[in-house]
N, C-alpha and C positions, 0 to 999 in steps of 0.2 A: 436141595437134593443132597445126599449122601453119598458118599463116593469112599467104597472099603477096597485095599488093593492088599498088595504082602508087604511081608519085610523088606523090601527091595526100596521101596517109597520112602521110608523112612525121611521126615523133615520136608514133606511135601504139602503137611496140611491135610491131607487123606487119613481115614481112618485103617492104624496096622494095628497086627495082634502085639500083645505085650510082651516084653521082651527077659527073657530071666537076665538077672546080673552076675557077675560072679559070687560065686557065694551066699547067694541070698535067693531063694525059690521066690515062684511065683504066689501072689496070695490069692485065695478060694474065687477070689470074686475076676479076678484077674485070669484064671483057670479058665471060669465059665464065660466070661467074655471070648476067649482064643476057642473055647467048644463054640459060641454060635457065630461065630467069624467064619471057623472053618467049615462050617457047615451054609451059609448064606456065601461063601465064595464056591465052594464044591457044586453049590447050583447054575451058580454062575458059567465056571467052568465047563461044565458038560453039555449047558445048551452051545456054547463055542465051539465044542469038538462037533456036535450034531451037527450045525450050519454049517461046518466046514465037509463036509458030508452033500451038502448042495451043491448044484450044479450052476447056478447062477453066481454063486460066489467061488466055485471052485476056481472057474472058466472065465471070473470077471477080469480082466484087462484093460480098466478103466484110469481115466488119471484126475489128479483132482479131488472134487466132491465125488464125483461119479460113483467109486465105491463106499464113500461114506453112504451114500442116500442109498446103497444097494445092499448093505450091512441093516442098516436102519429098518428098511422096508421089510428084510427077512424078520428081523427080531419082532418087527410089528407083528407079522403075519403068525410067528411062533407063538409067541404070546397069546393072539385070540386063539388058536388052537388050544393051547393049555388048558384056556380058560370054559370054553365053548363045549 
Protein backbone atom coordinates (compact mmCIF):
# COMPACT_ATOMS: atom_id res chain seq x y z
CA UNK A 1 0.00 0.00 0.00
CA UNK A 2 0.95 3.59 -0.59
CA UNK A 3 0.69 6.13 1.75
CA UNK A 4 1.15 10.00 0.26
CA UNK A 5 0.81 12.64 3.14
CA UNK A 6 2.25 16.58 3.02
CA UNK A 7 5.24 18.21 3.99
CA UNK A 8 4.66 17.89 7.49
CA UNK A 9 5.69 13.85 7.41
CA UNK A 10 8.83 14.54 6.32
CA UNK A 11 11.31 11.52 7.42
CA UNK A 12 8.36 9.27 7.92
CA UNK A 13 8.88 6.84 5.18
CA UNK A 14 5.61 8.31 3.42
CA UNK A 15 5.58 9.67 0.21
CA UNK A 16 5.85 14.05 0.43
CA UNK A 17 6.07 16.38 -2.45
CA UNK A 18 9.57 17.56 -3.14
CA UNK A 19 11.02 20.06 -1.63
CA UNK A 20 12.84 23.28 -3.45
CA UNK A 21 16.39 24.03 -1.77
CA UNK A 22 17.69 27.18 -1.41
CA UNK A 23 18.86 28.33 -4.46
CA UNK A 24 18.28 25.56 -6.54
CA UNK A 25 14.54 25.12 -8.20
CA UNK A 26 12.81 22.36 -8.64
CA UNK A 27 13.57 19.94 -11.66
CA UNK A 28 10.58 19.27 -14.62
CA UNK A 29 10.13 15.99 -13.44
CA UNK A 30 10.11 16.89 -9.78
CA UNK A 31 7.39 19.73 -10.77
CA UNK A 32 5.21 17.08 -12.18
CA UNK A 33 5.44 14.58 -9.47
CA UNK A 34 4.23 17.72 -6.69
CA UNK A 35 1.24 18.37 -9.90
CA UNK A 36 -0.13 14.71 -9.35
CA UNK A 37 0.70 14.62 -5.51
CA UNK A 38 -1.39 17.58 -5.33
CA UNK A 39 -3.96 16.49 -7.21
CA UNK A 40 -4.29 12.55 -5.85
CA UNK A 41 -4.20 14.30 -2.04
CA UNK A 42 -6.89 17.08 -3.23
CA UNK A 43 -9.10 13.85 -3.63
CA UNK A 44 -8.44 12.72 -0.87
CA UNK A 45 -9.00 15.71 0.95
CA UNK A 46 -12.53 16.52 -0.20
CA UNK A 47 -13.93 13.11 0.35
CA UNK A 48 -12.80 14.01 4.23
CA UNK A 49 -14.62 17.17 4.36
CA UNK A 50 -17.80 15.25 2.60
CA UNK A 51 -17.88 12.56 5.51
CA UNK A 52 -17.42 15.09 7.87
CA UNK A 53 -20.71 16.31 6.62
CA UNK A 54 -22.31 12.73 7.99
CA UNK A 55 -24.04 12.28 10.62
CA UNK A 56 -22.92 9.08 11.84
CA UNK A 57 -19.53 10.51 12.22
CA UNK A 58 -20.47 13.85 12.98
CA UNK A 59 -22.38 12.50 16.25
CA UNK A 60 -19.91 9.60 16.69
CA UNK A 61 -18.83 9.50 20.28
CA UNK A 62 -17.24 6.27 20.30
CA UNK A 63 -13.90 5.38 22.04
CA UNK A 64 -11.49 2.92 20.86
CA UNK A 65 -11.92 1.15 17.50
CA UNK A 66 -15.29 2.10 17.62
CA UNK A 67 -14.62 5.05 15.35
CA UNK A 68 -12.10 3.63 13.41
CA UNK A 69 -14.49 0.86 12.01
CA UNK A 70 -17.13 3.84 11.75
CA UNK A 71 -14.62 5.96 9.51
CA UNK A 72 -13.92 2.83 7.66
CA UNK A 73 -17.42 1.55 6.97
CA UNK A 74 -18.31 5.23 5.62
CA UNK A 75 -15.28 5.44 3.16
CA UNK A 76 -16.43 1.72 2.20
CA UNK A 77 -19.68 2.83 1.62
CA UNK A 78 -18.41 6.28 -0.45
CA UNK A 79 -16.45 4.49 -2.54
CA UNK A 80 -19.16 1.90 -4.00
CA UNK A 81 -21.12 5.11 -4.47
CA UNK A 82 -18.34 6.62 -6.65
CA UNK A 83 -18.06 3.70 -8.29
CA UNK A 84 -21.72 2.31 -8.72
Amino acid sequence: MTVIADGACLGTGLIVPHRKRAGRPLLRGQEEDNAEHRRVRARVEHTFARMKNWKILRDCRQKGDGLHHAVQAVATLHNLAMTG
